[in-house]
Structures are given as C-alpha cells and as structure tokens.
DONU-741887 format. One record per residue (C-alpha): chain; x, y, z; residue in three letters; residue number from 1. Coordinates in steps of 0.001 Angstrom, whole numbers, plus 500000, padded with zeros to 6 digits. Example, Ala and Ser with C-alpha at 12.3 -4.5 7.8 and 13.67 -1.06 7.14 Angstrom:
   kette        x        y        z   rest    nr
       A   512300   495500   507800    Ala     1
       A   513670   498940   507140    Ser     2
end
This chain:
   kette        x        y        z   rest    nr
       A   296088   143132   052702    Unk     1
       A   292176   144089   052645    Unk     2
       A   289911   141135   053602    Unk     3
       A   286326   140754   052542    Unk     4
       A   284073   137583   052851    Unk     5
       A   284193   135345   050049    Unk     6
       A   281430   132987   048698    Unk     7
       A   283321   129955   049678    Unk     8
       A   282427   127080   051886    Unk     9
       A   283046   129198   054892    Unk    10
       A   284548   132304   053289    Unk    11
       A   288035   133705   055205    Unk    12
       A   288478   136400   052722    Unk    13
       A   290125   137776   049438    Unk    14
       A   292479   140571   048217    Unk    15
       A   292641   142402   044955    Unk    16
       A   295673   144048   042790    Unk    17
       A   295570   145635   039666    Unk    18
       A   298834   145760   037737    Unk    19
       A   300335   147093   033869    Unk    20
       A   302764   145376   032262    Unk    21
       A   303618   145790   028450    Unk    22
       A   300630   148301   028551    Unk    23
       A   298528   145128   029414    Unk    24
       A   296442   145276   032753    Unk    25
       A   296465   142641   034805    Unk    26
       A   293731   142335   038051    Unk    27
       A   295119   139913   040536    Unk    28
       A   291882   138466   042813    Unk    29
       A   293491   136337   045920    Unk    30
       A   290866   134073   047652    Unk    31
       A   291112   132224   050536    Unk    32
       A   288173   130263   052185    Unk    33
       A   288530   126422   054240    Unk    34
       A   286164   123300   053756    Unk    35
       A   286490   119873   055056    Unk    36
       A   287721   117094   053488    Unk    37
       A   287883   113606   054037    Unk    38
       A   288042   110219   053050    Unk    39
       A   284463   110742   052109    Unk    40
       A   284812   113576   049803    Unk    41
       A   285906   114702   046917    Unk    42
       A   289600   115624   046405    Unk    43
       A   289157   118876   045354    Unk    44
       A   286966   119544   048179    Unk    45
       A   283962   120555   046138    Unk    46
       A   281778   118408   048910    Unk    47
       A   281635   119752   052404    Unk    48
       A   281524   116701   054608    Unk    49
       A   281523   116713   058156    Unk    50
       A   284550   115851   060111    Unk    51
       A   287400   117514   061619    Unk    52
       A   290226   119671   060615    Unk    53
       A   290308   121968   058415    Unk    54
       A   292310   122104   054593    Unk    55
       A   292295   125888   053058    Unk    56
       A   291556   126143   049490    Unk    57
       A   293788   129389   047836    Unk    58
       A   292520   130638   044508    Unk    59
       A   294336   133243   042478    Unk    60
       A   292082   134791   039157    Unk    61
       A   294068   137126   036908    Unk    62
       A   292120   138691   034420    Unk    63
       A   293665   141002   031542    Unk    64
       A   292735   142653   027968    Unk    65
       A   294668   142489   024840    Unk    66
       A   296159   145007   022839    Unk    67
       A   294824   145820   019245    Unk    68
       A   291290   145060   020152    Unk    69
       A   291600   141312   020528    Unk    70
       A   289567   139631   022537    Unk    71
       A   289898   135996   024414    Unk    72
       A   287587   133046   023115    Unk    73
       A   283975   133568   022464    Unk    74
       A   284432   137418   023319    Unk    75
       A   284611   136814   027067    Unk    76
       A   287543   138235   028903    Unk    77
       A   290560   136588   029247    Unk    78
       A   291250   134998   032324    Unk    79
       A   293581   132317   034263    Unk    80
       A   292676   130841   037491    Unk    81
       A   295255   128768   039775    Unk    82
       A   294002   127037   042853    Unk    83
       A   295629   124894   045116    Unk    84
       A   294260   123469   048825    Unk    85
       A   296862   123427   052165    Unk    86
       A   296542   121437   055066    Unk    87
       A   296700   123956   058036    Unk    88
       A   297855   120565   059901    Unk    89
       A   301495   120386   057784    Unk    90
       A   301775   123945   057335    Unk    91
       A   299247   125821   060132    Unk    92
       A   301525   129128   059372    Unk    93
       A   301069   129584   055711    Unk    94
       A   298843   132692   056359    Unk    95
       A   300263   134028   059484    Unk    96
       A   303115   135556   060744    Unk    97
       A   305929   132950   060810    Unk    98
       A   307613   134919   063401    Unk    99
       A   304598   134195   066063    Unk   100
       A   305842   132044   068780    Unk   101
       A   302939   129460   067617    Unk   102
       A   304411   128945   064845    Unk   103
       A   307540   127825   065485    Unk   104
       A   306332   124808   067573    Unk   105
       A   307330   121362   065639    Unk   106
       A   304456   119686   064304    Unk   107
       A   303377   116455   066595    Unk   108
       A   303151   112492   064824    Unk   109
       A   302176   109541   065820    Unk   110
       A   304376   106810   065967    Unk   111
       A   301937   104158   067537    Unk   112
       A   298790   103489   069351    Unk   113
       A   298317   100765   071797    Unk   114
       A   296114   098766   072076    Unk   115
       A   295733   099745   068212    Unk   116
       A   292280   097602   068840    Unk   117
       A   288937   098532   071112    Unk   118
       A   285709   096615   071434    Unk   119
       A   282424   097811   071182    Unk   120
       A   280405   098857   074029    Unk   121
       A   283986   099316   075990    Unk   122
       A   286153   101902   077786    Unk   123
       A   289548   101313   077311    Unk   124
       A   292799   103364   078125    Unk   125
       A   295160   104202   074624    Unk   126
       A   298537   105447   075067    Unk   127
       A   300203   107340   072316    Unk   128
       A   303747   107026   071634    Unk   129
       A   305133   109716   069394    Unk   130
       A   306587   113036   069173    Unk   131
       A   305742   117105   070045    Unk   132
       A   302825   116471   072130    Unk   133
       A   301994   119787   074031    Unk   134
       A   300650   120330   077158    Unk   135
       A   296571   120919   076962    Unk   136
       A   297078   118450   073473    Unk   137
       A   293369   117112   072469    Unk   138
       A   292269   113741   071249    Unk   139
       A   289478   112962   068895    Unk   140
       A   287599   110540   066302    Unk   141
       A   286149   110895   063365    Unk   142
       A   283356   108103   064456    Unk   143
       A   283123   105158   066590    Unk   144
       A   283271   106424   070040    Unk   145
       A   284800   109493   072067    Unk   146
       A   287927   110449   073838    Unk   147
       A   288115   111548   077068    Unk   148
       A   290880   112156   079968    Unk   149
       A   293699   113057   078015    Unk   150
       A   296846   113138   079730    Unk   151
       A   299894   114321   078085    Unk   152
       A   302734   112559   080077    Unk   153
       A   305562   113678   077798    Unk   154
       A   306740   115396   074603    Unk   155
       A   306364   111895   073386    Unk   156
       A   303861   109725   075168    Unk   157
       A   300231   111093   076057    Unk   158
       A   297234   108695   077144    Unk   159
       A   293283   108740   077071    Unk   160
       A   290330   107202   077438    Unk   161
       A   288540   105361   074673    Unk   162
       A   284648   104969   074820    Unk   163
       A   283255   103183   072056    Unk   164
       A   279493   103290   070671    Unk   165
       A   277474   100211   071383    Unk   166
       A   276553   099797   067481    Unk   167
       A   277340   098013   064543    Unk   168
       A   278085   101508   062551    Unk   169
       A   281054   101796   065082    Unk   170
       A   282868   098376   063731    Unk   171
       A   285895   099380   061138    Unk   172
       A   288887   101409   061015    Unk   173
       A   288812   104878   062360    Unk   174
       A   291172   107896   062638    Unk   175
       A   292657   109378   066012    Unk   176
       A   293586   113039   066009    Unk   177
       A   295759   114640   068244    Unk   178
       A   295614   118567   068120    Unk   179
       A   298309   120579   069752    Unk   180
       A   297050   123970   071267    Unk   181
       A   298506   126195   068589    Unk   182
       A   296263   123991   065832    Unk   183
       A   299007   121547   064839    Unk   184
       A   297980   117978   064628    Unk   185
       A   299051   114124   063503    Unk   186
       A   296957   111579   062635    Unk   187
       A   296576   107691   063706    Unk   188
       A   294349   105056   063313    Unk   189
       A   292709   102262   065480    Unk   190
       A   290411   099158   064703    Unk   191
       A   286748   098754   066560    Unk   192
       A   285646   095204   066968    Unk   193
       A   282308   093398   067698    Unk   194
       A   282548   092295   071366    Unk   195
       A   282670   088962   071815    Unk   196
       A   279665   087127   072384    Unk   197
       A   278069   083586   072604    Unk   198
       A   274676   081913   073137    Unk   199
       A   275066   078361   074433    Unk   200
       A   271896   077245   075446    Unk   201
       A   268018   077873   075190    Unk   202
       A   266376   076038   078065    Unk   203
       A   263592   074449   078798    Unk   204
       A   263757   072351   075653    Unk   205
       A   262186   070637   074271    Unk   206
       A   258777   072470   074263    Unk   207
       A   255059   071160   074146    Unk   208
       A   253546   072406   071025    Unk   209
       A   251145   074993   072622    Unk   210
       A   252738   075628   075750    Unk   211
       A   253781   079375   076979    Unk   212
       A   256803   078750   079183    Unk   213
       A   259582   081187   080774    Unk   214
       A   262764   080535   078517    Unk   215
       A   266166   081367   079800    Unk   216
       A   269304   081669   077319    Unk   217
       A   272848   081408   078332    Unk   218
       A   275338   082871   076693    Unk   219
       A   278277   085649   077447    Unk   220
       A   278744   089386   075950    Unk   221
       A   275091   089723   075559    Unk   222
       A   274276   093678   075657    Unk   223
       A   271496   095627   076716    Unk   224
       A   269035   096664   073861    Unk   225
       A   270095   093430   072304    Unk   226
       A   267119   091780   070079    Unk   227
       A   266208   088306   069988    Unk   228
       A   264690   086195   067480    Unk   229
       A   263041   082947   066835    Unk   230
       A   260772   082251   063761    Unk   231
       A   257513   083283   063725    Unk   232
       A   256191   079463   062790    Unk   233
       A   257458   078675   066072    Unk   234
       A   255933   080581   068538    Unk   235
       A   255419   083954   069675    Unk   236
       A   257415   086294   072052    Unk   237
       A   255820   087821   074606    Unk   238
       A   256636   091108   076417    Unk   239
       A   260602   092723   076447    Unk   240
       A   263514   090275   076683    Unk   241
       A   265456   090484   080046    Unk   242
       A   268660   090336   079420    Unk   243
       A   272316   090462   081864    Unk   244
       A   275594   089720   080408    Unk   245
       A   275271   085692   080814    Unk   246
       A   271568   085651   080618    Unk   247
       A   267899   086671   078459    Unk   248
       A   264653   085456   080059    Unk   249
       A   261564   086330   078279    Unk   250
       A   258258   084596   078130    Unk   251
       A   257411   082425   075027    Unk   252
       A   254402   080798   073318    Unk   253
       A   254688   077632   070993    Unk   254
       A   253361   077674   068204    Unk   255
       A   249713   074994   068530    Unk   256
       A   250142   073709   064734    Unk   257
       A   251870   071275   063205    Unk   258
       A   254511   073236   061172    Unk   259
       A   255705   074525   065038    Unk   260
       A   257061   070915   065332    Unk   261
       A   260527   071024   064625    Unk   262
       A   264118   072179   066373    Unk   263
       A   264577   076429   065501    Unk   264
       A   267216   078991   066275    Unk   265
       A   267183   081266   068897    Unk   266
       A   269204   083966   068062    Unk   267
       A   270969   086779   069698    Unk   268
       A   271713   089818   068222    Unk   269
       A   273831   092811   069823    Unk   270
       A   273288   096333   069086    Unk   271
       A   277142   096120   067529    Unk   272
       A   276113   093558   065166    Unk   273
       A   277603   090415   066743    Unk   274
       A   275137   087217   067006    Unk   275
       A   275065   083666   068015    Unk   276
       A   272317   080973   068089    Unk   277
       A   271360   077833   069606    Unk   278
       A   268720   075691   069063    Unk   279
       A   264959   074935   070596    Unk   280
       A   262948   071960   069561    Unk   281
       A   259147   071916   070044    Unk   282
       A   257643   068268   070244    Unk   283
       A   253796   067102   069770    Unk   284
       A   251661   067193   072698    Unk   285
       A   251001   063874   073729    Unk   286
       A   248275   062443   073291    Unk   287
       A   246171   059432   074092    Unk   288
       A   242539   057739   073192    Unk   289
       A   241788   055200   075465    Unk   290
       A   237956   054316   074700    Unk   291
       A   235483   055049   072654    Unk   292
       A   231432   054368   073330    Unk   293
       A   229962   052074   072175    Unk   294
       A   232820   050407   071422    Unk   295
       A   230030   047600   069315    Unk   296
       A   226865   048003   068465    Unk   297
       A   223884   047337   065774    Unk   298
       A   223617   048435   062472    Unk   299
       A   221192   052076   062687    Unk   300
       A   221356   051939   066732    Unk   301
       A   222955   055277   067015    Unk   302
       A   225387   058248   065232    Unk   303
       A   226639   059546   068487    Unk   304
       A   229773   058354   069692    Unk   305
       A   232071   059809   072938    Unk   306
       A   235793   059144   072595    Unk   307
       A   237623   059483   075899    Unk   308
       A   241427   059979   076315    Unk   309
       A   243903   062436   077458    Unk   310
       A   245668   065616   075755    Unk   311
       A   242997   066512   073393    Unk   312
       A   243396   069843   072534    Unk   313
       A   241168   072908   071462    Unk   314
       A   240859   072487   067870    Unk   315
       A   241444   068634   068035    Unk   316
       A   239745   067231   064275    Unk   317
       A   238081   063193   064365    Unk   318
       A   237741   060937   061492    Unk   319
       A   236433   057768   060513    Unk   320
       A   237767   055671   058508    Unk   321
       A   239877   058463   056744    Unk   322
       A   236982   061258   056224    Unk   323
       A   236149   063634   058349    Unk   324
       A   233213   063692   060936    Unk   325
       A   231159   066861   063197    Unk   326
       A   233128   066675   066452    Unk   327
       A   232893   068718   070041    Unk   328
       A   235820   069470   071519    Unk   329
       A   233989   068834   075121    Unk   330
       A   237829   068883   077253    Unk   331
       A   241336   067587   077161    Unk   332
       A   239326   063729   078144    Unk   333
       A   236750   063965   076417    Unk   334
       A   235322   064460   072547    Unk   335
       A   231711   064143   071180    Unk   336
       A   231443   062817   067359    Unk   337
       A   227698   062669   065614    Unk   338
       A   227577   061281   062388    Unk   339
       A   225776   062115   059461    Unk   340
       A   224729   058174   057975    Unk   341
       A   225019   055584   059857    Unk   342
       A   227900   053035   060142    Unk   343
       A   227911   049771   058049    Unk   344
       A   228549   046674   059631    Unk   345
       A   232213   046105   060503    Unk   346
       A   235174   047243   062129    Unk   347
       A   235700   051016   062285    Unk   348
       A   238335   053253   063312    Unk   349
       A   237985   057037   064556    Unk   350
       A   241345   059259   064333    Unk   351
       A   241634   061803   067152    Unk   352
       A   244500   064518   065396    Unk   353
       A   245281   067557   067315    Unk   354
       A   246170   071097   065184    Unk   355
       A   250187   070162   066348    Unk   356
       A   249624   066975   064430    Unk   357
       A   249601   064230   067082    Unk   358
       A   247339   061789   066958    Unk   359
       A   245659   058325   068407    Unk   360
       A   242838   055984   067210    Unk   361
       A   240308   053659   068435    Unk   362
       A   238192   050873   066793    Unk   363
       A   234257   050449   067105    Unk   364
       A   232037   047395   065840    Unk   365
       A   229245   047428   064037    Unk   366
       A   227762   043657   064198    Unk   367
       A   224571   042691   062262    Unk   368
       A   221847   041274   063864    Unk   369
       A   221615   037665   062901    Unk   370
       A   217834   036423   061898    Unk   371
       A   216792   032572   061848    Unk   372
       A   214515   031859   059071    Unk   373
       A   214057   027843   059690    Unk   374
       A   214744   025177   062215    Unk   375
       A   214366   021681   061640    Unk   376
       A   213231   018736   061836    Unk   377
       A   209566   019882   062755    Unk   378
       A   209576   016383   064629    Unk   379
       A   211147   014965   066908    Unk   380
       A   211531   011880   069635    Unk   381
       A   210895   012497   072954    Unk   382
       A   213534   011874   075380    Unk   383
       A   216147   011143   072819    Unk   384
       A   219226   013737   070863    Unk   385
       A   218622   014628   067582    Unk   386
       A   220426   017211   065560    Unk   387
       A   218686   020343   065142    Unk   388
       A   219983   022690   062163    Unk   389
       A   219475   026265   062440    Unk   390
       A   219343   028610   058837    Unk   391
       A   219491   032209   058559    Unk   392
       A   221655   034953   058374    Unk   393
       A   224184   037370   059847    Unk   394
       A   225802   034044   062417    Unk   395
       A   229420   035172   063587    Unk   396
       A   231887   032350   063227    Unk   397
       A   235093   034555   065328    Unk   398
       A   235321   036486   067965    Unk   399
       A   235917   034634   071350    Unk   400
       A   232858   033273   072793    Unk   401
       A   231375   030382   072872    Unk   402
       A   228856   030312   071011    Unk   403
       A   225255   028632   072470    Unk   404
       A   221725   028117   071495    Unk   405
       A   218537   028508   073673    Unk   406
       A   215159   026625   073310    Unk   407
       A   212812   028160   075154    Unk   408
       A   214514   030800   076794    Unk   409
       A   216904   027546   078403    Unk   410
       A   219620   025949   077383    Unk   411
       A   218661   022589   078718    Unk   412
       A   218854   019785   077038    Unk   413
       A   221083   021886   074503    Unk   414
       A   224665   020383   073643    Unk   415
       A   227289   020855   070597    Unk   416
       A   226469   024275   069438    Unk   417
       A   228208   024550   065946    Unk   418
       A   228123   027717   064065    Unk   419
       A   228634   025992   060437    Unk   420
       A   228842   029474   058795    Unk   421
       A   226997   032605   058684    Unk   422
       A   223795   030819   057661    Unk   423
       A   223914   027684   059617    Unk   424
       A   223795   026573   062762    Unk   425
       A   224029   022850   064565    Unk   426
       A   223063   021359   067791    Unk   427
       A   221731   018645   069803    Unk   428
       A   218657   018324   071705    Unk   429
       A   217054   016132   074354    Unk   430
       A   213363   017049   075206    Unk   431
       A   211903   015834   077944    Unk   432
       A   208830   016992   078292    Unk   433
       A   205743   014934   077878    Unk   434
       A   204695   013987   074034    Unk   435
       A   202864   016901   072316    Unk   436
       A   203241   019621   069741    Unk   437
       A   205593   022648   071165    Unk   438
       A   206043   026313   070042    Unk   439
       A   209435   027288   071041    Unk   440
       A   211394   030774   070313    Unk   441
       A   214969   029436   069903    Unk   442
       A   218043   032186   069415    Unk   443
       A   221691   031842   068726    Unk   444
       A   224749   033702   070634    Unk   445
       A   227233   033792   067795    Unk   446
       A   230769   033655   069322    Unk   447
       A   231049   037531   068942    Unk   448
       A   228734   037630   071925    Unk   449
       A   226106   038796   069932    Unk   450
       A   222311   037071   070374    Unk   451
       A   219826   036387   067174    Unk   452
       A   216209   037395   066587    Unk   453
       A   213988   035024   068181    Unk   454
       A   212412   032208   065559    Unk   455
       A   209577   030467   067200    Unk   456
       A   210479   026423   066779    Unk   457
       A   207023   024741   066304    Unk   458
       A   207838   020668   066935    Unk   459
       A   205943   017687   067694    Unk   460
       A   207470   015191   070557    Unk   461
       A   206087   012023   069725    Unk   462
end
C-alpha cells in the first residue's frame, strides 16, 4: 500500500481506501506512526518520553454519509476511529513480511540476572541466563549506568559489563534490555545501591577555639567529588577537601567565639548519596591571669591598671566587679585597663573573658589612708611607760602584719602596739630623753602593711 508521512510522533506512514456498501461510502484512513513509552508516560502514549524501544500506535478512521440526507451529530460527518498500540518487541513482524528470515527468529527472555545488584561508582560483570540470545545481541539501561563488552556465550547465557554512575539519581530499580539483531528484545531488571561507606574518626580533636589546624578523617568508600560538612558556628573550611578512599584532609579554622565551644559532626557525603559522621569537639583556649598591677593601692592614686597572664586573645573583654571597663589588648601576656572613676576602697576583682568564653580573675586593694587626729596624754614622765592612745581614722585591724607605731621616725622605746579598732590605737612608751617639751610626728603601720599620715605628738617630759 501507498505510504505518506503522518503527523504522528515520528510519522511511518498511512494508507487510504474508499469503499460502497448498501450505496453508503465508506473512506478507510490506515495510520501508522511509533512513540516511546515508558513507565514514565502515559498509557496511551500521548507523552513522548525518552527511553528505548519503540511501541507503534495503528489508527484506523472510517468516515461515511447517510442516505436520505441525514447527517451525524451536530452536522459533522460521521466518523469511527479505532486505535490500538503494538510492541514491535512481542510482535517485531506485524508490518513486515512474515516470510523474511528475521522474522522467524524466536523472541529472546530473560530468565535471571546475576548479581541482580550493582553499587554505585562500580564496574561489575552481569551474566544473563535465558533464552534466544543471538550472536551481535546488545545490552542497555534505561538509567543508572552503561553496558559494555557484551559477550553472547550461548543461545541462553550472554555476559557484560556493568558501569554504574557515581550519583545519587542512579540508586533504584532499573531495566536491562537485551536486543537481538533483527530488533527482538526481553526485558530484566537490576537494583543500584549506595556504596558502602563509613567515617570513623575526625582527628586532631579536640580543637582550641581559634586554632586553624590540618584535620584528617578516616573512614572507607569515600569518593572523589565527595562534599564535606561541618556547621558553620564551628569553624570554617578552607580550600578543597583531599580525599582517597580511607582518607579527607583539608585545612580547618575554629570558630574564636563562644557558641564554637561544643562537640559537631563532620560529615561525609558521596556523590551517590551515602553519608556518615563523626564527631569534633572544640574546647576554650586556656587561659590564665597571674597578676595584676598594683595589686593595692590608695584611694585616687591611679585608673591604670596592667593585668599579666597567658592566652589572652585578640578581642579578650575586662571587667570589674561585673561591669565593663576600656581595655588594650597589648598581647597574649599582657592587657592594659584605664578606668573611668576611680576605685573605692576595698577589695576588687577584674575578669579577663576571651570572645571563646574562657576566662580568669584577679583581685586588687584599694586601702584608705589612715589619719591620726589626737594622741594623748600631752604629758608624760620621763624615763618611765605610760600608755599612749592613738585616735583617728581608716586603722586596719587584718591583714597579716604586725602592726607598729613610730615616735619620731623610731620605734624606740615603743612596745605593745594595739590596733583597738579603726579609730584607736594603743601603746607603750619609755622616753628617755632629758625633761622638756617635745614635738614628735608619730604614724601607725596598720597590720595591712599600710603606714598613717604623720600627727605631730607635742608632750612635755617632766
């Protein structure tokens, strides 16, 4: 029959035939075109989807008039259209002449596939086992991977090579075809699995919280193009990952605040999709204040302060007593703190914190300067101990030291040195100089170590 191209998906052709019957005309259109079809499309093949193998779609229109001037619905002409679609794989001789030698060839199947699983990333050798498998046979997939030395060892047996993709779209179930030479084919169908992989350590760890250090993870399966990730609160990556099968060494930076601190997973993931994770802690730097100066001093004597130590860090903040003070980061020894008021008397403490939240403190003293407003008795006898009380203010009471009293810039003749309380002060004295009126400046070493004012001590020896 005549063949002209139809407007089909990929048009073969179609053939026309007008007949009469009862005095009724009948035209006969035949079309044939092909499209794909697969899993993915539409059963009546209205979607043209890429795979392989063909299916032929066979449409038959007969249109016709009625007698006695009727017409069909609506005034249109009447029509009836039968279509039905053939698998050229089943029945590759439907349009053909059944006596050509092709055609006469059994059609193959597959009986089995073995290993009827493959890994990603892999190259592994499938033998079929089934039946009609011709010399020059083919193997493909529909996705996944690629087949490759085919060898057709029997009528029933044929092997090849299986290379799968190195992605995760090639995990699932997927279709082998085998195509005989004269267009016959079977279909089977093998599994694609994530390679096996596993990450068992991340070393060195723990990590110093603001560190860059050379980290190595061990592991198996690991591919190349594989990614690796660690959160960004962490620590930063630098550079491309080098990675073997048992191995990734890259370059990473910990993170210098405080929400780095913590244990994180390192993960591992291959361009297949399979993963695995272990874990890296980052610790606080240490750190350590060993001194600050002065460590004591007078009430309005100074604001600036130098606090010495080890593993301060850029960005390290001070306070005192709980607020916050102007610091200068000078090095990892050494800080420089100015205040804005000046310190009341007391003990104070300054808080060294660095930004990954460590942190050390040291204590400073602010003593008052005690003042002597009186001593007395104004007289006294010479050559013999009397007891000599001392008033004022600011007298320490604790602190360690003994505490003393000098007349006259001596403590001769001076014995039993009391500090009563912060106003008062007792002691003994002998003079023995010659009978007269004396001005002496007499001060008081509370047991702090700190000395008094001078209070000049006018008495009469008689």
């Amino acid at each position: 029959m005549g063949y002209v191209e139809s407007a089909g998906d990929d048009g073969i052709g179609a053939d026309h035939d007008a007949s009469s019957v009862g005095g009724t005309t009948y035209t006969v259109t035949t079309l044939i075109d092909r499209c794909y079809l697969s899993a993915a499309s539409s059963t009546d093949c209205k979607a043209q989807v890429t795979s392989f193998g063909w299916v032929y779609r066979i449409t038959v229109d007969v249109t016709y008039s009625l007698e006695g001037g009727r017409s069909c619905a609506n005034g249109k002409p009447c029509y009836y259209v039968a279509s039905t679609l053939r698998d050229a794989g089943s029945d590759p001789c439907f349009n053909v002449n059944p006596a050509f030698a092709g055609c006469l060839t059994s059609q193959p199947t597959i009986t089995s596939i073995s290993p009827n699983t493959a890994t990603t990333n892999a190259m592994t050798t499938v033998a079929l086992t089934g039946t009609h498998f011709d010399s020059g046979a083919s193997v493909s997939l529909d996705a996944g991977g690629t087949a490759s030395n085919v060898v057709v060892t029997s009528s029933t047996s044929l092997t090849f090579t299986l290379t799968t993709d190195n992605t995760a779209a090639a995990v699932g179930s997927r279709t082998v075809k085998v195509a005989n030479p004269n267009g016959k084919f079977a279909y089977g169908t093998i599994t694609i699995t994530q390679a096996g992989m596993n990450v068992t350590a991340v070393s060195p760890s723990p990590l110093t919280a603001g560190t860059t250090s050379i980290l190595t993870i061990s592991g198996t399966g690991f591919q190349s193009g594989s990614v690796v990730s660690i959160p960004s609160s962490a620590g930063t990556i630098n550079g491309t990952p080098t990675f073997t099968a048992t191995s990734i060494t890259m370059s990473f930076s910990a993170g210098s605040a405080a929400t780095a601190i913590g244990t994180w997973p390192v993960t591992v993931t291959n361009p297949d999709g399979g993963s695995d994770s272990a874990n890296l802690t980052i610790q606080r730097s240490a750190i350590n204040v060993t001194g600050v100066s002065p460590s004591t001093m007078t009430p309005g004597s100074t604001r600036s302060f130098t606090i010495s130590g080890t593993g301060f860090n850029s960005g390290a903040q001070v306070t005192l007593d709980g607020a916050n003070v102007n610091e200068t980061w000078d090095s990892a020894t050494m800080l420089t703190v100015t205040l804005g008021s000046d310190p009341g008397s007391g003990t104070h403490t300054f808080v060294v914190t660095n930004p990954d939240g460590g942190s050390d403190s040291v204590n400073f003293a602010v003593v008052a300067i005690a003042h002597i407003t009186s001593v007395s008795p104004g007289s006294i006898t010479h050559n013999r101990s009397v007891t000599v009380t001392i008033t004022g203010s600011n007298f320490v009471t604790s602190g360690g030291v003994a505490p003393s009293v000098s007349v006259n810039r001596s403590t001769n003749g001076v014995s039993s040195v009391n500090i009563v309380s912060s106003t008062k002060v007792t002691f003994k004295y002998r003079i023995t100089n010659t009978r007269g009126v004396y001005t002496y400046p007499v001060q008081v070493t509370s047991e702090d170590g700190t000395v008094s004012d001078a209070f000049d001590w006018v008495v009469t020896s008689s």
